[in-house]
VMD Tcl script that draws the C-alpha trace (Angstrom):
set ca {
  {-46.09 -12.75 10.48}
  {-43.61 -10.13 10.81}
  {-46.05 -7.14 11.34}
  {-47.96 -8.55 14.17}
  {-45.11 -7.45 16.22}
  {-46.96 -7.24 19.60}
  {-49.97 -9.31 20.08}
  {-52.25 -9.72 22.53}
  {-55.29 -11.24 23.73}
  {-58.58 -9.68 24.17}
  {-58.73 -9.74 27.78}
  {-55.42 -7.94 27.58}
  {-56.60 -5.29 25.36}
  {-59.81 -5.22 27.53}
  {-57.84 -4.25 30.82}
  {-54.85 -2.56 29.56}
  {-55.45 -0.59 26.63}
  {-57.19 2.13 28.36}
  {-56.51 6.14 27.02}
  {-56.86 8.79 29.30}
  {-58.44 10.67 27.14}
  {-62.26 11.89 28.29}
  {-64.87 14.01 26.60}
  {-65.74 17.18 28.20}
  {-69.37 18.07 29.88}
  {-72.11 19.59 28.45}
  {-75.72 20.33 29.89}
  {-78.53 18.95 27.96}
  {-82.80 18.85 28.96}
  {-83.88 15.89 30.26}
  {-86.16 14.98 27.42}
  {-82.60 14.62 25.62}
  {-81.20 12.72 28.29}
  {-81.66 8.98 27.01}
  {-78.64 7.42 27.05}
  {-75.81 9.88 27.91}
  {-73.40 9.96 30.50}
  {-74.28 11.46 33.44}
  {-70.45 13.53 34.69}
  {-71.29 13.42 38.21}
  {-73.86 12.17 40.24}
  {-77.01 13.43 40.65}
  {-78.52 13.72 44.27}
  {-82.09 14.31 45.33}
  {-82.57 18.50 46.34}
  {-85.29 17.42 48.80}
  {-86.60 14.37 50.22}
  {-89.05 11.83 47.90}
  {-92.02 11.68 47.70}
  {-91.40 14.23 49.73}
  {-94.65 12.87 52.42}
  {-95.74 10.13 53.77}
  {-98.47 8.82 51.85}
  {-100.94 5.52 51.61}
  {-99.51 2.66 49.42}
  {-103.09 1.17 49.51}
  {-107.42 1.97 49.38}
  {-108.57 1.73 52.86}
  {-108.59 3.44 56.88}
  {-105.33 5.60 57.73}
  {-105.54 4.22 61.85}
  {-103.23 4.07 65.20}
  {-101.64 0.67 64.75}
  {-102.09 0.07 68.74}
  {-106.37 0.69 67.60}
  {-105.57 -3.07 65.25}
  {-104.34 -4.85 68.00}
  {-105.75 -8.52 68.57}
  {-108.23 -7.94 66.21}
  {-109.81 -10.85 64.16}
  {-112.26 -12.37 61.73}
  {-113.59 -13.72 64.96}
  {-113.44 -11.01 66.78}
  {-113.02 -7.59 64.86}
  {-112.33 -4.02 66.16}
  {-114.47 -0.93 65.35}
  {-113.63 2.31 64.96}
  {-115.55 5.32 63.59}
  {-114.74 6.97 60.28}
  {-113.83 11.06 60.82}
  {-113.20 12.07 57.51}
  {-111.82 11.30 54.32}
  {-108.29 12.32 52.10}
  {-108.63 13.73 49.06}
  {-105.89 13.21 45.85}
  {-103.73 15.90 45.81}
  {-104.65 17.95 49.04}
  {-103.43 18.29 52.17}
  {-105.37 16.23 54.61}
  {-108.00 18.33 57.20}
  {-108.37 16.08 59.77}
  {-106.06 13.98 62.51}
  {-106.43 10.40 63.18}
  {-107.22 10.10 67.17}
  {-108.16 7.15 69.32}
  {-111.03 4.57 68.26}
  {-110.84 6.67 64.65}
  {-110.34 6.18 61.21}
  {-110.01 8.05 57.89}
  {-110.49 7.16 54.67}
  {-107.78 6.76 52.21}
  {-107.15 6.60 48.62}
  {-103.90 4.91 47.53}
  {-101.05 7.96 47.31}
  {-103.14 10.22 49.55}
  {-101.35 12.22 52.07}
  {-100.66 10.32 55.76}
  {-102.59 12.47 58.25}
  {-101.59 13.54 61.49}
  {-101.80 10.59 64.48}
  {-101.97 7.76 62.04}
  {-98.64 5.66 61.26}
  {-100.32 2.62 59.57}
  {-103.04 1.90 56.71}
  {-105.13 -0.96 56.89}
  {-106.60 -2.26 53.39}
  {-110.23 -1.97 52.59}
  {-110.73 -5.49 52.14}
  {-109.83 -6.39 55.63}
  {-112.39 -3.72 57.05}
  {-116.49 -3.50 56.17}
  {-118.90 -0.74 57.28}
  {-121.41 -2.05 59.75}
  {-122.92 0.86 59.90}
  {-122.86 4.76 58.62}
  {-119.58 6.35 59.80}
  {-118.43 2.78 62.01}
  {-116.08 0.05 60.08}
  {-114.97 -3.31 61.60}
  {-111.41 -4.11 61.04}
  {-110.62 -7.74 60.69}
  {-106.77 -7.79 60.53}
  {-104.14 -5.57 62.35}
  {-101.58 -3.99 61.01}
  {-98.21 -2.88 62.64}
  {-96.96 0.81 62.68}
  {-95.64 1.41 59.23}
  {-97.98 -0.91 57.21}
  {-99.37 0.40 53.73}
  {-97.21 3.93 53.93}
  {-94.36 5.01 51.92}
  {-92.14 7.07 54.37}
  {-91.65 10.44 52.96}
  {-88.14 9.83 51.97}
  {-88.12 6.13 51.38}
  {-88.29 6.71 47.76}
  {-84.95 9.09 48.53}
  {-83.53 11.27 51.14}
  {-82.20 14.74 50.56}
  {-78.41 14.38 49.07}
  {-79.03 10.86 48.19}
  {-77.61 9.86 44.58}
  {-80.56 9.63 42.20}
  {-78.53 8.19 39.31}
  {-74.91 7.99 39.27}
  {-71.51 9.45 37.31}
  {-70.39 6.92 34.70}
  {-73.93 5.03 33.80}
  {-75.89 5.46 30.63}
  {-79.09 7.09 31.73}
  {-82.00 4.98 31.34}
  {-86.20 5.16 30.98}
  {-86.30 4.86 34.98}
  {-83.64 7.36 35.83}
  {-85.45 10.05 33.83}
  {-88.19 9.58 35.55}
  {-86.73 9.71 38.89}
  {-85.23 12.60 38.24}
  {-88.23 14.24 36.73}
  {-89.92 12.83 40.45}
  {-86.93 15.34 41.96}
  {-87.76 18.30 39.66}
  {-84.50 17.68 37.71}
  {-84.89 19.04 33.86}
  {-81.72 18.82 32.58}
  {-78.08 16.78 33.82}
  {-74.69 17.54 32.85}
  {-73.47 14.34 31.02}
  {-70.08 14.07 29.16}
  {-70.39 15.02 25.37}
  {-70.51 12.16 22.75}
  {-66.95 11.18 21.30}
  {-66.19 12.12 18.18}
  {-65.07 9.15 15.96}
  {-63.41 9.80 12.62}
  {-63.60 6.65 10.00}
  {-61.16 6.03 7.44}
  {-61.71 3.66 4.64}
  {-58.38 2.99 3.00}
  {-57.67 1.39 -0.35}
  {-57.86 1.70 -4.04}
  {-59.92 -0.79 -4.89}
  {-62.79 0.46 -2.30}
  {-65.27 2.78 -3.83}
  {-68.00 5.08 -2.22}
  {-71.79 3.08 -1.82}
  {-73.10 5.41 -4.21}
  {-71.00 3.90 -7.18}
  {-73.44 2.74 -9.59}
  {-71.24 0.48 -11.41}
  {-68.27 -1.25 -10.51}
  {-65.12 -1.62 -12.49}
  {-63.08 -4.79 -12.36}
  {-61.65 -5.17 -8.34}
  {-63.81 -2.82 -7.16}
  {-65.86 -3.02 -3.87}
  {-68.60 -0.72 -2.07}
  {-67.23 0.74 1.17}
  {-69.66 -1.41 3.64}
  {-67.67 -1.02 6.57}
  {-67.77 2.70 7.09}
  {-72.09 2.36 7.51}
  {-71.81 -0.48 9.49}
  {-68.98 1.16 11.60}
  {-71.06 4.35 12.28}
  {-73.91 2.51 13.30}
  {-71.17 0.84 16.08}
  {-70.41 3.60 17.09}
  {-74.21 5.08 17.46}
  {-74.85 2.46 19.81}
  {-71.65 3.03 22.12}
  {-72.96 6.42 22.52}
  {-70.61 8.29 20.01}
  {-70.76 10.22 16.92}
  {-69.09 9.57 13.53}
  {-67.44 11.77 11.23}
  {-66.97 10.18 7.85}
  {-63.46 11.33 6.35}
  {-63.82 9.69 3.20}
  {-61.60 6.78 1.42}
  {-57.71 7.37 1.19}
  {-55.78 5.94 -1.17}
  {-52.77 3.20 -0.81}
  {-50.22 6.12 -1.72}
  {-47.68 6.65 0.86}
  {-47.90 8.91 3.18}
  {-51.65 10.27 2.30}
  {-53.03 8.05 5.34}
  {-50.89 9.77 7.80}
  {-51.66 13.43 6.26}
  {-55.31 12.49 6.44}
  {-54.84 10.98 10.45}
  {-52.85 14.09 10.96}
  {-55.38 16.63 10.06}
  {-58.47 14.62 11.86}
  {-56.08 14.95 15.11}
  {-57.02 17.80 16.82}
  {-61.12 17.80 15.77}
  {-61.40 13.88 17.03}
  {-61.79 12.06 19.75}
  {-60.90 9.08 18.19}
  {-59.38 7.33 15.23}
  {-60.64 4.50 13.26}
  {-58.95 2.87 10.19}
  {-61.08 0.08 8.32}
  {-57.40 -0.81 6.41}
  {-56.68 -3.02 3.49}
  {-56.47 -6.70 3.98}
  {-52.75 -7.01 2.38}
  {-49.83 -6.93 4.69}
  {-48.35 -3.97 2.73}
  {-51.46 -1.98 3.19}
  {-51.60 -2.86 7.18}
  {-47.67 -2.29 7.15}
  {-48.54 1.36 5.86}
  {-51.03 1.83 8.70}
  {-49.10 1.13 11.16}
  {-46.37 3.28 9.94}
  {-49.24 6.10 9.49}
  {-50.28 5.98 12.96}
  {-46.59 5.60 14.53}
  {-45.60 8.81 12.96}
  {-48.51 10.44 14.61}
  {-47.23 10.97 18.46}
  {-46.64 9.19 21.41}
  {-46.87 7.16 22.93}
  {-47.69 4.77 20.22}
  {-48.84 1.75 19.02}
  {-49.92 -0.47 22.09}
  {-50.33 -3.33 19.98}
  {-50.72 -5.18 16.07}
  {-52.51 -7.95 16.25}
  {-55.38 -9.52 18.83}
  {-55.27 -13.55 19.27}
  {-58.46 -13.67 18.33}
  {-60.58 -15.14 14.97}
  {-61.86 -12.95 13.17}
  {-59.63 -9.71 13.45}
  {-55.96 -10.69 13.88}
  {-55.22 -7.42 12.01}
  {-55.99 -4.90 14.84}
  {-54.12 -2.17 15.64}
  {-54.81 -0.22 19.10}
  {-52.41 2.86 19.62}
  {-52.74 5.62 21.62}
  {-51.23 8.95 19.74}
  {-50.75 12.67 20.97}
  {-53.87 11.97 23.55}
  {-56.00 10.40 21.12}
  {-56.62 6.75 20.82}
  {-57.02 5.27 17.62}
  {-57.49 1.48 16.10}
  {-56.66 0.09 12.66}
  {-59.24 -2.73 11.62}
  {-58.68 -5.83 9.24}
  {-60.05 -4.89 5.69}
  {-62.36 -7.70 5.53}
  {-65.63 -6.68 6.93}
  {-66.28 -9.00 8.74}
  {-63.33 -9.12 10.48}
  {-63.28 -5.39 11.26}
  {-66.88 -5.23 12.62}
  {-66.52 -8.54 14.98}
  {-63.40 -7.00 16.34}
  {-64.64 -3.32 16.62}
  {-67.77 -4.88 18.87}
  {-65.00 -6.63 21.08}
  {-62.86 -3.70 21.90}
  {-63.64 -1.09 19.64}
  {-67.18 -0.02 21.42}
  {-65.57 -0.43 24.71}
  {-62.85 2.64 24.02}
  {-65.74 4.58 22.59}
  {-67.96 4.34 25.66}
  {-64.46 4.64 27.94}
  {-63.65 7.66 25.96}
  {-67.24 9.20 26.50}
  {-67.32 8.55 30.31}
  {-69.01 5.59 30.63}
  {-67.72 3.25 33.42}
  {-70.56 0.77 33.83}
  {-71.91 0.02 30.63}
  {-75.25 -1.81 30.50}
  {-75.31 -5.24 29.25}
  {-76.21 -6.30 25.99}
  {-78.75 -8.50 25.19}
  {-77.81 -12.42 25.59}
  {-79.88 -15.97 25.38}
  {-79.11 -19.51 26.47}
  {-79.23 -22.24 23.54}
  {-77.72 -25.41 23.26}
  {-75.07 -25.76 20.19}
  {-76.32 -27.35 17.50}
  {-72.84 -29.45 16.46}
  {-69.36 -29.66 17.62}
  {-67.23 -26.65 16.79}
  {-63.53 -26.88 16.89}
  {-60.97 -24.09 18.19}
  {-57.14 -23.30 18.71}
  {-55.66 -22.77 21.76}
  {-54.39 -19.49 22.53}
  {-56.90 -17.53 20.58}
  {-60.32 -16.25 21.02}
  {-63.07 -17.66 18.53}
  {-65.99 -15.60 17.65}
  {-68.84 -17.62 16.28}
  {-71.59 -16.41 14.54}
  {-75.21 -18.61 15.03}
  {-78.82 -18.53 14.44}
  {-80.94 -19.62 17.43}
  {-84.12 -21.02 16.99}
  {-86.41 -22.72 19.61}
  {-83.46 -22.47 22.29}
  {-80.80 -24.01 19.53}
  {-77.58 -22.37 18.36}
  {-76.58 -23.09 15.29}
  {-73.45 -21.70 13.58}
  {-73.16 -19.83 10.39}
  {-69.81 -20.41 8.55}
  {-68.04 -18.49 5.85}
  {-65.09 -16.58 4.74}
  {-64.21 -13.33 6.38}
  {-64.80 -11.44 3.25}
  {-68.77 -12.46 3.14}
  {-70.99 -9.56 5.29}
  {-73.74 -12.39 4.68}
  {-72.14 -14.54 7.39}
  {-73.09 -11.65 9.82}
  {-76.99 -10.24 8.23}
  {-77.91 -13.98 8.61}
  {-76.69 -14.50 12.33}
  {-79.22 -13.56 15.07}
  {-75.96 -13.10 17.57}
  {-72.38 -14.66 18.17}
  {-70.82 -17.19 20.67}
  {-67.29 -16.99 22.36}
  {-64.73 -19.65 22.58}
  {-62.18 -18.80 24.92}
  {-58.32 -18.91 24.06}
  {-57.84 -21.78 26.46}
  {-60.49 -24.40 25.07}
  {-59.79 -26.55 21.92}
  {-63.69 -26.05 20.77}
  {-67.10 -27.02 22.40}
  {-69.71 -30.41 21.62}
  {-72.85 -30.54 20.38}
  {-75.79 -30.07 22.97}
  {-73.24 -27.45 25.00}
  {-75.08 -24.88 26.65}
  {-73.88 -21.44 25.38}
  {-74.65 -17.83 25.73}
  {-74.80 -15.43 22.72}
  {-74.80 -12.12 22.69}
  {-77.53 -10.95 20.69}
  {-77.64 -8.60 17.95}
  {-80.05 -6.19 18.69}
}
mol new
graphics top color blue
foreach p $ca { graphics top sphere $p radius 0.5 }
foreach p [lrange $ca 0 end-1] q [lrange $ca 1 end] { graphics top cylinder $p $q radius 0.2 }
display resetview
């Protein structure tokens, strides 16, 4: 078709469509913290845990006191003293000694090794006899093993995570400078779509389901939506409305009308808008042909099939991927995925990627057809399966991996 004038594949769109364009930073508490972008890497201000302390209940000891000790022939050594949680330890381990040790207490002076309580008994008041020895090191934590002083607690680029707060609350870090959240601007365009909050529909009408669905996309790729309404088919009101949106977004997103005028008059929209331009219309893959990427006056922006189906299959592909680019994230985490076999034979063209929506079910994948047009197709699946552009479809009992919806 004549308006798919450069197409490309996914994997092409993947590794070459990339803006330049990159949220600024912002400081925000750690409490707030979930998720975001860290803009640099964090490093440790002092060493953690910052001491060496016992990783298990039992005697803090000289390793060299252990030495060729058995069950059949133990070692003895008297008990001086005892570490308390939280304090500072008042007594040094010497020769023949021991002292008692709760796990995470604080290493005393002259011992460099811990030897659990259930290789030790108490023979008699003050006197234990150790069963097993234990090399220098054994049942500590080194007072920087957890991390040194500079080392990078969590780095630039990664999505901060349960774990890294809490390391960083371990440092005495309350609050990390993380790149702000993209601002993504959603058109609907069309006169036949209609706000959700039209009670009834005339003739040829539709609800606008795409723009929900889109911002809840866009929630989980770390950004925030502005809704800028429905525009209608007349020419020239799609580029006054991209225009405007310009210089307040950090990225476009058309959810366009499924006739080829309508995508013709997107394309012409965003063209007009700056260089350097369209990068491509049209992605070989199924769903979402009708894609638009385009990169205009420093800020990216993509034109989506009007089906949507189409639009929200394709904006997961490449669509979430700018966003979290965009926003400074250059190791996103993984999404969710499960291995089931296929269910029945599904058939593909070469030369195009094939997105495939299943249920799975006690480790089975089975697919759930239907026109582009139907949103059903999607609320029924539990994820999707990939057929790459180079296979002609997969057979029953194949083991595949879908991404999960979460």
């Amino acid at each position: 078709m004549a308006e798919f004038f450069t197409t490309r594949t996914i994997a092409e769109a993947l590794t070459g469509f990339r803006p330049g364009r990159r949220t600024g930073a912002e400081t925000v508490p750690l409490a707030q913290a979930l998720r975001r972008v860290p803009a640099g890497p964090v490093t440790a201000p002092h060493p953690l845990p910052g001491f060496a302390r016992s990783t298990v209940d039992g005697y803090a000891v000289r390793a060299s006191d252990t030495y060729g000790v058995s069950e059949g022939l133990p070692g003895y050594l008297d008990v001086t003293g005892t570490v308390r949680m939280g304090a500072a330890p008042d007594v040094t381990v010497t020769p023949g000694n021991a002292v008692a040790m709760p796990t995470g207490g604080v290493i005393p002076d002259g011992a460099d090794a811990v030897v659990m309580v259930e290789y030790t008994a108490e023979t008699m008041p003050g006197t234990i006899e150790v069963v097993r020895p234990v090399a220098p090191g054994e049942g500590i934590v080194r007072a920087d093993e957890d991390a040194a002083v500079g080392s990078v607690l969590v780095p630039a680029g990664r999505p901060l995570r349960p774990q890294d707060l809490g390391m960083l609350a371990a440092a005495g870090v309350t609050s990390v400078t993380v790149y702000r959240r993209p601002v993504v601007t959603v058109f609907s365009t069309g006169d036949e779509v209609v706000p959700p909050d039209t009670a009834e529909l005339k003739p040829g009408q539709v609800r606008d389901a795409t723009a929900s669905a889109l911002a809840a996309l866009i929630t989980d790729a770390g950004g925030e939506t502005a809704q800028a309404g429905i525009v209608s088919d007349d020419p020239g009101a799609l580029e006054d409305a991209l225009r405007k949106a310009l210089g307040s977004s950090d990225l476009l997103v058309v959810s366009a009308g499924s006739s080829v005028g309508t995508r013709d008059e997107t394309a012409n929209a965003v063209a007009a808008l700056g260089p350097p331009g369209i990068w491509c219309h049209g992605l070989a893959v199924k769903p979402g042909k009708p894609t638009l990427l385009a990169e205009c006056s420093g800020v990216p922006v993509i034109g989506l099939p009007g089906n949507p189906r189409s639009a929200l299959v394709v904006f997961r592909l490449v669509g979430m991927p700018v966003i979290r680019l965009v926003g400074g994230c250059t190791a996103p985490p993984p999404g969710p995925t499960a291995r089931a076999r296929l269910s029945r034979n599904l058939a593909s063209a070469t030369g195009r990627l094939d997105v495939v929506q299943v249920k799975v079910s006690d480790g089975v994948a089975t697919p759930v057809f239907g026109l582009s047009a139907l949103l059903s197709v999607l609320t029924e699946a539990d994820g999707c399966i990939v057929i790459g552009e180079d296979a002609t479809g997969l057979d029953a009992g194949t083991e595949v991996e879908v991404t999960l919806y979460a």
